[in-house]
C-alpha positions as CSV (number, residue, x, y, z in Angstrom):
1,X,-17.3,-3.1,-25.4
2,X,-19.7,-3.0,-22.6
3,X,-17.6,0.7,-21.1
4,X,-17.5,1.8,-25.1
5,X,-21.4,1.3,-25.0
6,X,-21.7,3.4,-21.8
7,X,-20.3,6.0,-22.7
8,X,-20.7,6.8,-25.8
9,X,-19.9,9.3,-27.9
10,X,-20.5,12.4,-26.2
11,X,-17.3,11.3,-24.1
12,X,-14.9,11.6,-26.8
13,X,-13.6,8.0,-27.1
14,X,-11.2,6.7,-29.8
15,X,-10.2,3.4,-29.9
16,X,-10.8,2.8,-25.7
17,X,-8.9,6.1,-24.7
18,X,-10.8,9.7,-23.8
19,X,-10.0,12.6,-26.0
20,X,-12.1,15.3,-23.8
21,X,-10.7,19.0,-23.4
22,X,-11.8,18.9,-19.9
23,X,-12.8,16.9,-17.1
24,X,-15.7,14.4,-18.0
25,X,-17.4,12.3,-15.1
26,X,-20.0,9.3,-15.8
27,X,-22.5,8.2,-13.2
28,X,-23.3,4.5,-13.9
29,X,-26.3,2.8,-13.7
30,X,-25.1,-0.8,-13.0
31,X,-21.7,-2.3,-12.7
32,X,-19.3,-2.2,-15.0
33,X,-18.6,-6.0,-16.0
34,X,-15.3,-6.2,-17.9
35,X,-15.2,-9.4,-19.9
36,X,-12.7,-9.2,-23.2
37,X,-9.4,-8.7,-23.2
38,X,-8.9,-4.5,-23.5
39,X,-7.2,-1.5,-22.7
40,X,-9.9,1.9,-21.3
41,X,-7.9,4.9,-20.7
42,X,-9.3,7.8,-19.1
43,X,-6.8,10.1,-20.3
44,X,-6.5,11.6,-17.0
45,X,-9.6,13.5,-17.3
46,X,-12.5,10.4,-16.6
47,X,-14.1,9.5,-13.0
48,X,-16.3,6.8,-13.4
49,X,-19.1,7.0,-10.5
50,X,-20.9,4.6,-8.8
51,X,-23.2,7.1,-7.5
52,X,-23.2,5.5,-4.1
53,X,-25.5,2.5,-5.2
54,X,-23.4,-0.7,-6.9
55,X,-20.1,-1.8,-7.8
56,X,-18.1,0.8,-10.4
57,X,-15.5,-2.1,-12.0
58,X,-15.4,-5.9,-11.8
59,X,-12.2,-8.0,-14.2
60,X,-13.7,-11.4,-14.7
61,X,-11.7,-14.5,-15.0
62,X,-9.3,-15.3,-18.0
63,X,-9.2,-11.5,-19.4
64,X,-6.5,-9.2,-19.3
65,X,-7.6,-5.5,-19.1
66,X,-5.5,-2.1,-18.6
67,X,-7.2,0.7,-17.1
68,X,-5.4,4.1,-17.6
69,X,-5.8,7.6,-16.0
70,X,-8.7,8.0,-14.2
71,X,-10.5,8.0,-10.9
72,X,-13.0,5.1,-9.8
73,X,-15.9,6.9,-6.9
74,X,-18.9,6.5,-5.5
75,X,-19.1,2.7,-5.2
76,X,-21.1,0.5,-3.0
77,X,-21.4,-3.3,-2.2
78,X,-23.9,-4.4,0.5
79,X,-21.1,-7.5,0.7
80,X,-17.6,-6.7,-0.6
81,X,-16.3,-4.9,-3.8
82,X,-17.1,-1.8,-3.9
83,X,-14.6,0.0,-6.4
84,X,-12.7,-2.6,-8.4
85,X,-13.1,-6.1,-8.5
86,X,-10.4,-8.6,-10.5
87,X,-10.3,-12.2,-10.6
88,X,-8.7,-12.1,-14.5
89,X,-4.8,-10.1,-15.0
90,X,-5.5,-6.1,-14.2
91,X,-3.3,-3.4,-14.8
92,X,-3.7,-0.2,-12.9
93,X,-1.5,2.9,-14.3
94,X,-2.4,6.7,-13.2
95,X,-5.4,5.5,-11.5
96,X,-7.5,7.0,-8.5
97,X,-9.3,4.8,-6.3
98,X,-11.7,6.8,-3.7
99,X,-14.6,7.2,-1.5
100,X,-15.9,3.6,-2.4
101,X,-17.3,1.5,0.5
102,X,-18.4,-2.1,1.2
103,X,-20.0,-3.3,4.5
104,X,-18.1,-6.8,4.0
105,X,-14.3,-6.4,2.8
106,X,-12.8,-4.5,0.3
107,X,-13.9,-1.2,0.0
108,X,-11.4,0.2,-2.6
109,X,-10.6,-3.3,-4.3
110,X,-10.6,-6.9,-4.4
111,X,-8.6,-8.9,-6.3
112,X,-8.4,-12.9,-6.6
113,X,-6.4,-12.8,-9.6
114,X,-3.3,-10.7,-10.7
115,X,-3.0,-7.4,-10.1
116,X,-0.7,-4.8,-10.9
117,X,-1.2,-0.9,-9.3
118,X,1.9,1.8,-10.9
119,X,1.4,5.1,-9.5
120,X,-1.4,4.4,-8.6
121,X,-3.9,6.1,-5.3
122,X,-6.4,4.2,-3.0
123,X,-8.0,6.2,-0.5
124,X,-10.8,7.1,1.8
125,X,-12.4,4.0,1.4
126,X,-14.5,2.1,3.7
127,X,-15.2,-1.2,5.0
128,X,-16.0,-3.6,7.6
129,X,-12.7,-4.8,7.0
130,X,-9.6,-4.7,4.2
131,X,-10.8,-1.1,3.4
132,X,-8.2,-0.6,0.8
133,X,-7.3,-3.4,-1.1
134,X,-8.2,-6.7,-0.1
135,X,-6.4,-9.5,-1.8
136,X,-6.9,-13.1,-2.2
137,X,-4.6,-13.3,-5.3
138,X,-1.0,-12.0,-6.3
139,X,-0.6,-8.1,-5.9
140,X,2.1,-5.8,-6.7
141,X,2.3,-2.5,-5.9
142,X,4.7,-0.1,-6.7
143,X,4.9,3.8,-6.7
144,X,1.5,3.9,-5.5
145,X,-0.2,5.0,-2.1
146,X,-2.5,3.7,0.6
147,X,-3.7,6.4,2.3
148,X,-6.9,7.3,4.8
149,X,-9.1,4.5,4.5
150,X,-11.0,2.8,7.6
151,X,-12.0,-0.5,8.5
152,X,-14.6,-1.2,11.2
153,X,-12.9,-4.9,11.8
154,X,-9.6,-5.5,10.9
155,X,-7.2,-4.3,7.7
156,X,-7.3,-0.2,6.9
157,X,-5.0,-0.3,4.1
158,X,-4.0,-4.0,2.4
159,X,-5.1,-7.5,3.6
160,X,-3.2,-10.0,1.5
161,X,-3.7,-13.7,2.2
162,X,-1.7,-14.7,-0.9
163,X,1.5,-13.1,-2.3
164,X,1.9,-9.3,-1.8
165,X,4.8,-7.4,-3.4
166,X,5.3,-3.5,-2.4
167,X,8.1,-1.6,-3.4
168,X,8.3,2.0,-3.2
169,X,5.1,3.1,-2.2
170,X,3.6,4.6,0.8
171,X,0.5,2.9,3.5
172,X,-0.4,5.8,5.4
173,X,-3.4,7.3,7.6
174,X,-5.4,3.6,7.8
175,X,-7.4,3.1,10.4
176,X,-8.8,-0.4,11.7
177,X,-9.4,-2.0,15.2
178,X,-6.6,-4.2,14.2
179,X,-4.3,-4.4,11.4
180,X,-4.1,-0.5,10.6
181,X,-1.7,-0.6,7.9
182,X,-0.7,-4.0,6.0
183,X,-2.2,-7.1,7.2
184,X,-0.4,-10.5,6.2
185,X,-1.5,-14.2,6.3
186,X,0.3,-15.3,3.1
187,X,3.9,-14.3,1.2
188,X,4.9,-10.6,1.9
189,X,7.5,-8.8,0.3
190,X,8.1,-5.5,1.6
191,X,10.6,-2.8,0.0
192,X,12.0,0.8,-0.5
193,X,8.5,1.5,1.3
194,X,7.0,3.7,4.1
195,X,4.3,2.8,6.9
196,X,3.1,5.6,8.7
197,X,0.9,7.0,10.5
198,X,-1.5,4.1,10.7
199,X,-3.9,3.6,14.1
200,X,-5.0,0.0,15.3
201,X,-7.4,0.1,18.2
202,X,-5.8,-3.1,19.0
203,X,-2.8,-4.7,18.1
204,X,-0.2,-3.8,14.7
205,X,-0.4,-0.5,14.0
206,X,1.8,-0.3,11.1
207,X,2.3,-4.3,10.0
208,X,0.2,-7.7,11.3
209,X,2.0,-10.7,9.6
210,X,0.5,-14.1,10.7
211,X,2.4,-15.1,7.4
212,X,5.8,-15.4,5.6
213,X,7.1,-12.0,5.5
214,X,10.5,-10.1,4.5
215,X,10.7,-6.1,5.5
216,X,14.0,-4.7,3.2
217,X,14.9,-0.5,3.5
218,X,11.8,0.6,4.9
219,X,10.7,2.8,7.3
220,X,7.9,2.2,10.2
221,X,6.8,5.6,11.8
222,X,4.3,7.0,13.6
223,X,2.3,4.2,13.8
224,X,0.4,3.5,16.7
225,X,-1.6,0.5,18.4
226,X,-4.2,0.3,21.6
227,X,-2.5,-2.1,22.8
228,X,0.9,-3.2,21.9
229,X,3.0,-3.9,18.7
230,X,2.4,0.1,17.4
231,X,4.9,-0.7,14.8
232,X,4.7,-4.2,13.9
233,X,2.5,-7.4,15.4
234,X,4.2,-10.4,14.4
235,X,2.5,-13.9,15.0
236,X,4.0,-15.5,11.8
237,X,7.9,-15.9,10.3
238,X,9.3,-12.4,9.5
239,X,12.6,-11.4,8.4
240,X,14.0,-7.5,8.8
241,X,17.0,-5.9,7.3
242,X,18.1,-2.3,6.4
243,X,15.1,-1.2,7.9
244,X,14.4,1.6,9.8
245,X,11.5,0.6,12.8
246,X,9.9,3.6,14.8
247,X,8.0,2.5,17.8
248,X,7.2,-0.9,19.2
249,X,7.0,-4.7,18.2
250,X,4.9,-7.5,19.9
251,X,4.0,-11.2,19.0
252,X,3.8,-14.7,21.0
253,X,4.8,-17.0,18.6
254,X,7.3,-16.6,16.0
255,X,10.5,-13.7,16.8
256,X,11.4,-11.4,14.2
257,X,14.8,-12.8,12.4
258,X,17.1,-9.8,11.7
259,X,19.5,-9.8,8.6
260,X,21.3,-7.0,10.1
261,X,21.5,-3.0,9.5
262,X,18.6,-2.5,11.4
263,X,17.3,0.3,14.0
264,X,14.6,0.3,16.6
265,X,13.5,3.6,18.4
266,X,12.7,4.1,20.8
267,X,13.1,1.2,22.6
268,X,14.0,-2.6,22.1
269,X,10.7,-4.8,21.6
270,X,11.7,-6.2,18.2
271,X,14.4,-8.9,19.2
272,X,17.1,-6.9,16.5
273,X,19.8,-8.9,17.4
274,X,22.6,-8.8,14.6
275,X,25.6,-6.9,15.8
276,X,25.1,-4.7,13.4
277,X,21.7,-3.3,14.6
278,X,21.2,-0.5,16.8
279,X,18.7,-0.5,19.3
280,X,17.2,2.0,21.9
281,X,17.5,5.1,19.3
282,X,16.0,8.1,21.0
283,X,14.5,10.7,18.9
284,X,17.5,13.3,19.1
285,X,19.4,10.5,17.6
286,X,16.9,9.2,14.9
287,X,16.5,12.8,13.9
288,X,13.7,11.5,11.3
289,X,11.4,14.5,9.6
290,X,7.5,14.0,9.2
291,X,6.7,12.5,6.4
292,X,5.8,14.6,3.8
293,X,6.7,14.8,-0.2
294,X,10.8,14.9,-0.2
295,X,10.9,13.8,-4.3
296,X,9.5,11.2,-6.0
297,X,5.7,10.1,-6.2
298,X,5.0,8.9,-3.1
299,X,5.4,10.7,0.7
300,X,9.1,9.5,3.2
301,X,10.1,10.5,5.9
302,X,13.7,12.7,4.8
303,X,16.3,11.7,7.3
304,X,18.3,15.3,9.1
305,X,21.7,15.6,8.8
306,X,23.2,13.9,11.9
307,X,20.7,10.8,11.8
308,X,22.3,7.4,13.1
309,X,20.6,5.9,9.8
310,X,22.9,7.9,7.7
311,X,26.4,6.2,6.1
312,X,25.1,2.3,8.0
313,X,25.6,0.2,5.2
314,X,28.5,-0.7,3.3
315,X,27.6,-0.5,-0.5
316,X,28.8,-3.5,-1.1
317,X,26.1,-5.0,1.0
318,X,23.4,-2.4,-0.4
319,X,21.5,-4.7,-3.0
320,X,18.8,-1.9,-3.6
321,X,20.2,0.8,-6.4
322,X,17.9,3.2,-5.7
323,X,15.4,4.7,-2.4
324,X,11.7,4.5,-2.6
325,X,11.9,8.0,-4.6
326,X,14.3,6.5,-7.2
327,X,17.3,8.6,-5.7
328,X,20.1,6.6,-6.4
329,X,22.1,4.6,-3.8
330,X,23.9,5.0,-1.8
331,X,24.2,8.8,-1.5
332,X,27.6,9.0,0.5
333,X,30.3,6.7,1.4
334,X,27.6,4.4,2.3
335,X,23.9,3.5,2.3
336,X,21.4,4.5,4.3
337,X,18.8,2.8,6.8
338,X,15.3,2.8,5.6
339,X,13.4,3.4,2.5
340,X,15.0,7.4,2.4
C-alpha cells in the first residue's frame, strides 16, 4: 500500500504491476518500508531511486513480498542497507540491483530472512564490506549475476554467514581487500556456477570459506589474490567435485576433500587428490575462452575444442542434467568438467 501510495497514478499502476508505455523512474523521498504481504511489478520499465540519500526497499518480518521487473538505484545507508533490505520471505524475479552504497555492509542487499534472486543483477555497489549481498539468512540464487561491486574491508560480491545456495549464476569483477568474490562462514552450496575475475588485495580471490562448503561443476578463473589462495582460501570444511579450478588454493586449517573429476591449473595448491583429478594443467591444455555470454543468461567461460575438461565424466556419475546455461548434459560421450 505504502509503494501504491507513492506512486500514484501518474505511474500507470493496476493492481501492484506498471502498465507505462515507456520507461518511468521514481525518486523517493524516504524508504520504502514493505509491510503486507504483496506482489509490486515494475513491468520492466520502473527504477525506483534512492536519489543518493536513504534506503530504496526494506521486507519486514513475517511478510512475504514479490518484486518484479525493475531496477533498485541510488540508495544510501550511513550503516548498512543500502538497496534492499529483507528480514520477512522476498522474491526477486527480473530485478536490477545497482549503484547503491552503505559505509557499513551491504551495499546492494541484506537479507536476514529468506531470499530468493531468479535472473536477477547486482552490481556496482559499494561498501565497507559485503558490497553485494550480504546475508545473515537463507539465500538462493539462481540465473542471476554478481558483478563489479567493491568492498573497502572484506566481501565484494556475497558474504553469507548462514545457508547460501547458487546454482547457475555468475560472481564476477568484485573487488575487496579480502574475500573478492564469495565469502563463507556458514552452509555453502555451490553449483553449475562461475567465479571470475574477482581481485582480493589479500587472501581468496574467487572463494573464502571459513564454513561448511560444497563446490559441484563450476569453474574458478581469473581470479586473483595479493597474497595467496587467488582461487580459493579455505580455513573451514570444503568439498570439490567436477569442478574446474584456475589458479591457486591456500588455507592452514582444514584441506580441501576432493570427490573426484576435478582439475587444477596451473599448478597443484589445492590438495586434488582422487585418482581421477588432474593436476598441473597448463593453459595450452585447459584451452579455457574468456568469459563472455556463450548462451544462457549469465556469462562462462566456453571450453575450445581439445580442452582436458572435455569427455571427464562418465554420465552415469554426472548428477547435473544440465550446465549453468541450461545446455543439456552431457554433450558427448561424456560430461564435461566445470559449470560449461
Amino acid at each position: 500500500d505504502s509503494f501504491i501510495g507513492l506512486v500514484g497514478s501518474e505511474m500507470c499502476i493496476r493492481d501492484s504491476l506498471i502498465e507505462c508505455d515507456g520507461p518511468s523512474r521514481v525518486t523517493t523521498n524516504a524508504e520504502i518500508v514493505v509491510d503486507n504481504d504483496v506482489f509490486l511489478g515494475g513491468n520492466g520499465v520502473l527504477t525506483v531511486d534512492g536519489g543518493d540519500d536513504h534506503p530504496v526497499f526494506s521486507v519486514v518480518e513475517g511478510v512475504t513480498v514479490w518484486l518484479d521487473g525493475m531496477s533498485v538505484v541510488g540508495g544510501f545507508a550511513n550503516q548498512s542497507c543500502a538497496g534492499l533490505s529483507n528480514a520477512g520471505t522476498l522474491l526477486l524475479t527480473d530485478i536490477a540491483v545497482l549503484g547503491n552504497a552503505a559505509t557499513a555492509g551491504g551495499g546492494g542487499i541484506c537479507n536476514s530472512g529468506t531470499l530468493m534472486l531468479f535472473n536477477t543483477t547486482v552490481t556496482s555497489n559499494r561498501a565497507q564490506a559485503c558490497a553485494g549481498i550480504f546475508n545473515n539468512g537463507t539465500l538462493t540464487v539462481e540465473n542471476s549475476t554478481v558483478s563489479a561491486n567493491v568492498a573497502t574491508w572484506g566481501g565484494g560480491g556475497v558474504c553469507s554467514s548462514v545457508r547460501l545456495t547458487l546454482s547457475q549464476s555468475a560472481v564476477f569483477g568484485n573487488i575487496a581487500e579480502y574475500a573478492g568474490g564469495v565469502e563463507n562462514s556458514g552452509t555453502l552450496t555451490l553449483s553449475n556456477s562461475t567465479l571470475s575475475g574477482n581481485t582480493s588485495s589479500g587472501t581468496g580471490g574467487g572463494l573464502w570459506n571459513s564454513g561448511v562448503g560444497t563446490v559441484t561443476n563450476s569453474t574458478l578463473s581469473t581470479n586473483a589474490a595479493g597474497s595467496d589462495g587467488g582461487a580459493i582460501h579455505n580455513v573451514g570444511t570444503l568439498i570439490i567435485e567436477k569442478s574446474l579450478i584456475d589458479g591457486d588454493c591456500n588455507g592452514d586449517v582444514e584441506p580441501i576433500s576432493s570427490h573426484g573429476y576435478n582439475i587444477e591449473s596451473a599448478g597443484d595448491t589445492c590438495g586434488l587428490d582422487h585418482e581421477t583429478d588432474q593436476v598441473g594443467v597448463q593453459a595450452e591444455g585447459l584451452r579455457v575462452e574468456p568469459l563472455g555470454l556463450n548462451g544462457g543468461r549469465t556469462p562462462t567461460h566456453a571450453l575450445l575444442t581439445g580442452s582436458v575438461a572435455v569427455d571427464q565424466i562418465p554420465d552415469t556419475v554426472c548428477e547435473l542434467d544440465q550446465d549453468q546455461r541450461g545446455v543439456a548434459r552431457p554433450q558427448g560421450a561424456m560430461c564435461d568438467v566445470g559449470s560449461f
